[in-house]
N, C-alpha and C positions, 0 to 999 in steps of 0.2 A: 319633427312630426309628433312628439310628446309621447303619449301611451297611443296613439291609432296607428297600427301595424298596417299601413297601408299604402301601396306605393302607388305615386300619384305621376304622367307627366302629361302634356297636353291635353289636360281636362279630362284624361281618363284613370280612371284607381279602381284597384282592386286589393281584395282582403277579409277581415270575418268579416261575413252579414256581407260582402256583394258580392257579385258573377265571378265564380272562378274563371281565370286565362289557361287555356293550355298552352303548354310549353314541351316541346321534341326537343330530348337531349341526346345528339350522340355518343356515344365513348365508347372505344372496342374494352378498354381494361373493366374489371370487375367493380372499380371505387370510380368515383367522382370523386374529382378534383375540388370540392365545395359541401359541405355538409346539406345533403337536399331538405333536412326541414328547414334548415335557415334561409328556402326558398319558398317552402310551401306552407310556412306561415307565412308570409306574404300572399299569398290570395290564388300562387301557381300553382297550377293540377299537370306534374312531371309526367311524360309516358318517354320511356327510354328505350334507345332504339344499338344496339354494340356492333349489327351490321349495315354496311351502304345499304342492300335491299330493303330492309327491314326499315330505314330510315325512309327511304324513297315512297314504299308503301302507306306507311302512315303519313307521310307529305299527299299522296293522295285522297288517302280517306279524310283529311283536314282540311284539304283544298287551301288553305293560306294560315300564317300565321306568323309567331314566332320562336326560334332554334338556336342553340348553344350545340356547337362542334369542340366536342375537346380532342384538339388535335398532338398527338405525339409520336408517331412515325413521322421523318420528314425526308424520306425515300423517296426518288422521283415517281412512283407505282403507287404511293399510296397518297401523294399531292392529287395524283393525274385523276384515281376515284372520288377522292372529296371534292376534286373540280366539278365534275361531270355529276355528281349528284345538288351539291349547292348551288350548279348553273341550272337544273334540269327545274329547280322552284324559286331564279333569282328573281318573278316576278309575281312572287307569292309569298313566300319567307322571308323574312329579316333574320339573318346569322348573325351569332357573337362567338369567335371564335374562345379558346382557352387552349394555352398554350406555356410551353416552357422556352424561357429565355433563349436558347441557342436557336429555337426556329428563326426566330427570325433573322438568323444569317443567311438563311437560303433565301437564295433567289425566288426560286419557283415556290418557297411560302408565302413568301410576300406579296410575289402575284394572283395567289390563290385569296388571299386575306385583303388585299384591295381591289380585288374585282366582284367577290363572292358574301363579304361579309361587313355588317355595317358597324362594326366595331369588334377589336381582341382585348384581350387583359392573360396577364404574364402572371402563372400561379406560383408562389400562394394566391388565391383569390383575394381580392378586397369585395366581401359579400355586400355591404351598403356602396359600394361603387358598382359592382354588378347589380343589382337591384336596379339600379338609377337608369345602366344600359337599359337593360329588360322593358321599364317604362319606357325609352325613348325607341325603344322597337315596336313595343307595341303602339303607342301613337305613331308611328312611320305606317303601323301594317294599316290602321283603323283608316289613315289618311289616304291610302290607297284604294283600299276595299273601297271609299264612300265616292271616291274620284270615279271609278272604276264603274258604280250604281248609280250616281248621284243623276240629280236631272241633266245637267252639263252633259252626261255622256253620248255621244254621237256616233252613230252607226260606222259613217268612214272608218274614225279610230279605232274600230273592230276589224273590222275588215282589209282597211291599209295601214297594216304597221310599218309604223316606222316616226326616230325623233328627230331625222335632221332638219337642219334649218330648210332644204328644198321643201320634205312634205308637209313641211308644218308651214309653210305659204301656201301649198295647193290646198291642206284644210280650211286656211284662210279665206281664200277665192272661192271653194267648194258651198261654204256658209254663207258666201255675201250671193254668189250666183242661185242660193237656194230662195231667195228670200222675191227671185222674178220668177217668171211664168213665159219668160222670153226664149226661142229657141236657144242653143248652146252646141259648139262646135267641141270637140275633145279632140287634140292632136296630140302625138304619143308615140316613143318606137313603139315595138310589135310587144307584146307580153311587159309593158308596165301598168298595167291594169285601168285600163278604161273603160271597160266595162261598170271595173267596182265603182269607179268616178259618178258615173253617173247611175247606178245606184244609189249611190251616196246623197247626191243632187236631187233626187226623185226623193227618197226619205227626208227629207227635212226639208223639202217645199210643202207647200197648201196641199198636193198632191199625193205626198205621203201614204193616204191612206188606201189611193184607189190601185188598181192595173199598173203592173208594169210590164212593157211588153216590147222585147229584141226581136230584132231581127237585122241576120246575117248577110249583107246585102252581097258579099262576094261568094258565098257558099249556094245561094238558089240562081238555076238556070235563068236566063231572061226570059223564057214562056213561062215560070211558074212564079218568079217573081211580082209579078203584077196582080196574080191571082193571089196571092202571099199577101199582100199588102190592102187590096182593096175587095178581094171577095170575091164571089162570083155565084152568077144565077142558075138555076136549075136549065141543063139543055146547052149554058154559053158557047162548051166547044167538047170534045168527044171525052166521053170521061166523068164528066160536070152531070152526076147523076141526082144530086142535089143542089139546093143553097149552102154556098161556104161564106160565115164570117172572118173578113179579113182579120189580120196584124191592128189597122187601125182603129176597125168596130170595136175590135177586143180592146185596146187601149182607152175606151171613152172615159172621160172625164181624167185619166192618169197620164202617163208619159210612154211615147214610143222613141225606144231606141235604134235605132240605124248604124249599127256595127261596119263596119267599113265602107263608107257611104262612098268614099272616091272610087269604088270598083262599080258604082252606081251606073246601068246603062243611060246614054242621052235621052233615049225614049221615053224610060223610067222617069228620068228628070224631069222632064216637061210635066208629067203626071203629079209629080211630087212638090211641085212649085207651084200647081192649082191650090193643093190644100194648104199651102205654107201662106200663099197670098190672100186665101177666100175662105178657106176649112171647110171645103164643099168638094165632095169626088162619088163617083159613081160604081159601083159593085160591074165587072166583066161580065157582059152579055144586060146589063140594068139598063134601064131609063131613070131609076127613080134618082134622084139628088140626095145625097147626106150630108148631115152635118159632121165639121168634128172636131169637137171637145178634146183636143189632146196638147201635152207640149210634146214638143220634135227632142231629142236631142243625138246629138248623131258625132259619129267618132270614125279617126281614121290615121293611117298612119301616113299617107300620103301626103309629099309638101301640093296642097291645094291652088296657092299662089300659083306655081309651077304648074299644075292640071286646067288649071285655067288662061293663064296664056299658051297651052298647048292647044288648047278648044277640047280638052278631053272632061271638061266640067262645063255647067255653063255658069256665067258667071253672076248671073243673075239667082240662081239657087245659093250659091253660094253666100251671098251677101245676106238672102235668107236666114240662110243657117248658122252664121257667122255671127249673128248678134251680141251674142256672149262668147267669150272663149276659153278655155281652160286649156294649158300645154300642160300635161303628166311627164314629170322630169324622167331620165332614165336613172336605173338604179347604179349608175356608175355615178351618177352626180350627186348619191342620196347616201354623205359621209357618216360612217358608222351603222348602217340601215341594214348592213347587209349582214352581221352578227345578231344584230337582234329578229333579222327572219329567219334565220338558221335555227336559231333557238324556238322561235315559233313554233316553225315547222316541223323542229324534232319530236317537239311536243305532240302536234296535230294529230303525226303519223306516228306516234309510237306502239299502238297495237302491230302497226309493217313491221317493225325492227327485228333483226337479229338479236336474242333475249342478251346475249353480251356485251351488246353496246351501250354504251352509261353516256356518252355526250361526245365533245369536240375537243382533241386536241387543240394549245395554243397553235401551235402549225397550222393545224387546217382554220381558225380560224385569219392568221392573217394570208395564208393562200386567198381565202373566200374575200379576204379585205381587198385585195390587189390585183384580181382577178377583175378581167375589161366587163364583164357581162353584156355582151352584144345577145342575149337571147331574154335579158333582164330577169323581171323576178319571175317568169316562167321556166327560164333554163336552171336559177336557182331553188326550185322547188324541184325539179327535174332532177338535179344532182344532191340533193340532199337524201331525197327521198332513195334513190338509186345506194347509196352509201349505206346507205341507215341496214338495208338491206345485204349488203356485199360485205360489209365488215366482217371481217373475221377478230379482233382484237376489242378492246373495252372504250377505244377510244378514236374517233374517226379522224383519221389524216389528209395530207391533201393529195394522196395518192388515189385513196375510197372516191375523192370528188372529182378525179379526174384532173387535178390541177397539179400534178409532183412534176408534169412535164417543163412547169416553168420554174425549177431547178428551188434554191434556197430562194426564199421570201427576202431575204435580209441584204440580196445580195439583188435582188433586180434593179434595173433603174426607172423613175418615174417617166415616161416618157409623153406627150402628146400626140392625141389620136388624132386623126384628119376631120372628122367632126367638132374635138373640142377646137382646132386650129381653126374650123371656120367659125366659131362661134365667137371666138376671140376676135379674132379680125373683124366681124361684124358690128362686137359691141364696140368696138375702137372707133370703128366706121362712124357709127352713129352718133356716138359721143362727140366725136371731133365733129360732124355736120353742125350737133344743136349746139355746139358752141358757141363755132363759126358764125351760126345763124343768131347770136344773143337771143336766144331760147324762140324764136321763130316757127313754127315746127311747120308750116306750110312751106318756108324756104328749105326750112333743111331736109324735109323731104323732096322737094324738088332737085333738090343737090344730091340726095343719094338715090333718083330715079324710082321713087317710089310713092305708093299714095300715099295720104296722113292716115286712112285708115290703119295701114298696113306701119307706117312709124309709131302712131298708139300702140299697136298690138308688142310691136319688139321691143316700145319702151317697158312697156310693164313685164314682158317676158324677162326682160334683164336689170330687172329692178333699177330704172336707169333714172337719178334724179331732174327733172326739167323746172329751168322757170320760165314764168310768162313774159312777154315784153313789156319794158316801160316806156307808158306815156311819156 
C-alpha cells in the first residue's frame, strides 16, 4: 500500500481525504483489545457501544453496516445475549468477532461465531489482518445495501421472505407470469401467501402501475356478491339508493383479484366467464354494456380439478382462469425459511415485545425448524408475535411458541405426513408413466387417467424432466 493509509477491498477504500466508515465496536471491559488509532487512521469513525442495548440502539440509529464484538465472557448467558443482538442485525451488520483462544472451545461460541459473524481473530490482534477483515465487511455490507436498492430489486423479495430453493422457483414463475397479461390461477394451502403472489404478479406486469383490487369471494353473501363485483344502478333492489361502482370498474385498466374463487357461487360463475370470455358485463339493475380493461387473477386453496368433476365449478371458468398457474409451496417444504421469518418478524414487530426479549433461543429455533406448520406462515406470524409478547426471560423458547409439547427437538423422528406421501406417490406415478410412455405425454397421460393439461401442470409443479419423442 506504500505511504496511502488506506484500506481498500472490493473497489471500496477509505482513509485521509475520503468518506469516513462507521464502525460499532462492542466490548463490556474498559480497553480494546487493539489500539483504536491504529483503526481510525485508516479512514474508521469508532462509536463504542460496552452494553447489548446500547449496542442494539446504535444498530438502529445506523440502520446497516459494519461491527467488531469483542467477545470474553463465554458463560452460556452471555453467548445467549450476543446471539440475540448479532441475530436481531444479521441482515444489516457484518460482525468480526475478537476473541481469546479458549473461546473457542465452547460449543455454543462456535455456534455463536458461525452463525452471527463473518469472520473472528484470536487476540493479540494482528491490526493489518484486521484491517483487511474490516474491508472485506464493508464490501459484503456495500454489496448488500445495492442488492437490496439496486434496479433488480423486486417487490416479492419484500414481501416473501424467504431463500429456499421452493421460493426462489416461485419468484421464478412469479417474473416469467409477470411479463403476460393472461389470467393466472394461484393454488396454495391456506396462509402461504397468495395474496402477496399476486401482488407481486400485479407489480411487475405492464400493470404495475394502475388499481389493484381484491376481492374475498368466500367472505360476501351471494346477494351482495354480485353487486361487489359488477356494480349496481340507482333503485336496482331496496337499499340501492344510489349508483355503486363495482370491484371490476374499480380495477380498470389494473388487475382484479379473486381470493378464494372455489367458494365462488355457480350463478356467480356464469357472470364471471361473460367477462373472462367477452370483457363485457352489466352494472345490477343496468342496461348499459361495459367494457373491461382488467386481468383476472384469482387464487384458492381448493383442489379445483376435484371441484370440477364434482360440478361444484364449471369447468369451463376454470379453463378460463387457469391459463397461467402458480402453486405457493407450503412453508413446510420451504427448508431453512422458517428461521429467517422468525427473525423478520421479530423485527417487524418489535415495538409489541416484552422490553426483555433480545431474540431466539437455539431451541426455539429448531422447534420452529421441525414444527409441521399446517397453518403455514400465518400460524407462524401467529406464534412468534404471541411469544414475543408472553416471554418473560431474554430469550424466546419453544415453550413461548407453543411448540415444548413436542418434547427435545434432537430427539424427534422425521416422519412423513399423509400429504407429503401423496405427493410422493404421484411424482413416482408420473414419472414411471412418462417413461413408460418414451416421453409421450399424450399416452402417458392417458395412462395415468388424466388430461395433458393437467400432466403439464404436475410436470412443472414437480420439476419433472420430459423428453420429446423421436422421429
Amino acid at each position: 500500500m506504500g505511504n496511502d493509509n488506506r484500506t481498500e477491498h472490493f473497489g471500496f477504500r477509505v482513509g485521509p481525504g475520503g468518506e469516513s466508515r462507521g464502525l460499532l465496536v462492542y466490548c463490556a471491559a474498559k480497553t480494546l483489545p487493539f489500539c483504536e488509532a491504529d483503526i481510525t487512521s485508516h479512514g474508521w469513525n469508532l462509536t463504542r457501544a460496552s452494553a447489548w442495548g446500547a449496542a442494539r440502539a446504535h444498530m438502529d440509529r445506523l440502520g446497516a453496516g459494519v461491527g467488531i464484538v469483542c467477545l470474553q465472557d463465554i458463560s452460556e448467558k452471555a453467548v445467549a445475549e450476543a446471539e440475540a443482538v448479532l441475530g436481531y442485525g444479521h441482515n444489516r451488520f457484518r460482525w468480526i468477532a475478537i476473541l481469546d483462544l479458549a473461546f473457542l472451545k465452547s460449543a455454543v461460541a462456535n455456534h455463536l461465531i458461525s452463525e452471527c459473524c463473518l469472520d473472528f481473530h484470536v487476540a493479540p490482534v494482528d491490526v493489518p489482518r484486521l484491517l483487511h477483515s474490516l474491508g472485506h465487511a464493508l464490501g459484503m455490507a456495500h454489496l448488500s445495501r445495492n442488492h437490496s436498492r439496486g434496479p433488480s430489486e423486486t417487490c416479492f423479495e419484500k414481501n416473501i421472505i424467504g431463500a429456499s430453493q421452493a421460493i426462489k422457483a416461485t419468484f421464478q414463475r412469479i417474473a416469467k407470469i409477470s411479463q403476460s397479461d393472461a389470467p393466472v390461477l394461484i393454488q396454495g394451502e391456506t396462509g402461504t401467501g397468495k395474496e402477496l403472489c399476486a401482488l407481486a404478479v400485479h407489480a411487475h406486469s405492464a400493470r404495475g402501475s394502475r388499481p389493484f383490487v381484491a376481492v374475498n369471494c368466500g367472505a360476501l353473501p351471494d346477494k351482495l356478491i354480485q353487486s361487489e363485483l359488477f356494480g349496481h344502478e340507482k333503485g336496482a333492489f331496496t337499499g340501492a339508493h344510489q349508483r355503486k361502482i363495482g370491484r371490476i370498474e374499480a380495477a380498470e385498466g389494473g388487475t382484479l383479484f379473486l381470493d378464494e374463487i372455489g367458494d365462488l357461487s355457480l350463478d356467480l360463475q356464469v357472470n364471471l366467464l361473460r367477462v373472462l370470455q367477452g370483457g363485457s358485463y352489466e352494472r345490477v339493475g343496468g342496461t348499459e354494456t361495459l367494457r373491461a380493461d382488467i386481468r383476472v387473477i384469482a387464487a384458492t386453496h381448493v383442489d379445483m380439478e376435484k371441484a370440477v368433476s364434482e360440478k361444484r365449478f364449471r369447468e369451463d371458468l376454470y379453463y378460463r382462469l387457469n391459463v397461467l398457474n402458480l402453486d405457493v409451496p407450503p412453508l413446510r417444504s420451504r427448508e431453512g425459511d422458517v428461521v429467517l421469518l422468525a427473525r423478520h418478524w421479530f423485527e417487524m414487530f418489535a415495538a409489541e415485545k416484552n422490553p426483555r426479549v433480545r431474540g431466539f433461543s437455539r431451541d426455539a429455533f429448531a422447534a420452529l425448524s421441525r414444527h409441521h406448520w399446517p397453518g403455514n406462515v400465518r400460524e407462524l406470524i401467529n406464534r412468534v408475535r404471541r411469544a414475543m409478547v408472553m416471554c418473560e426471560r431474554q430469550l424466546i423458547g419453544p415453550e413461548d411458541l407453543g411448540l415444548d409439547h413436542v418434547g427435545s427437538y434432537r430427539d424427534i423422528p422425521v416422519e412423513e405426513t399423509l400429504a407429503e406421501a401423496r405427493e410422493r406417490a404421484e411424482r413416482e406415478a408420473i414419472c414411471e408413466a412418462v417413461d413408460k410412455s418414451a416421453g409421450n405425454l399424450s399416452r402417458a397421460a392417458r395412462s395415468l387417467g388424466i388430461s395433458r393439461v393437467t400432466l403439464y401442470r404436475l410436470l412443472d409443479k414437480y420439476q419433472i424432466p420430459h423428453r420429446l419423442p423421436q422421429n
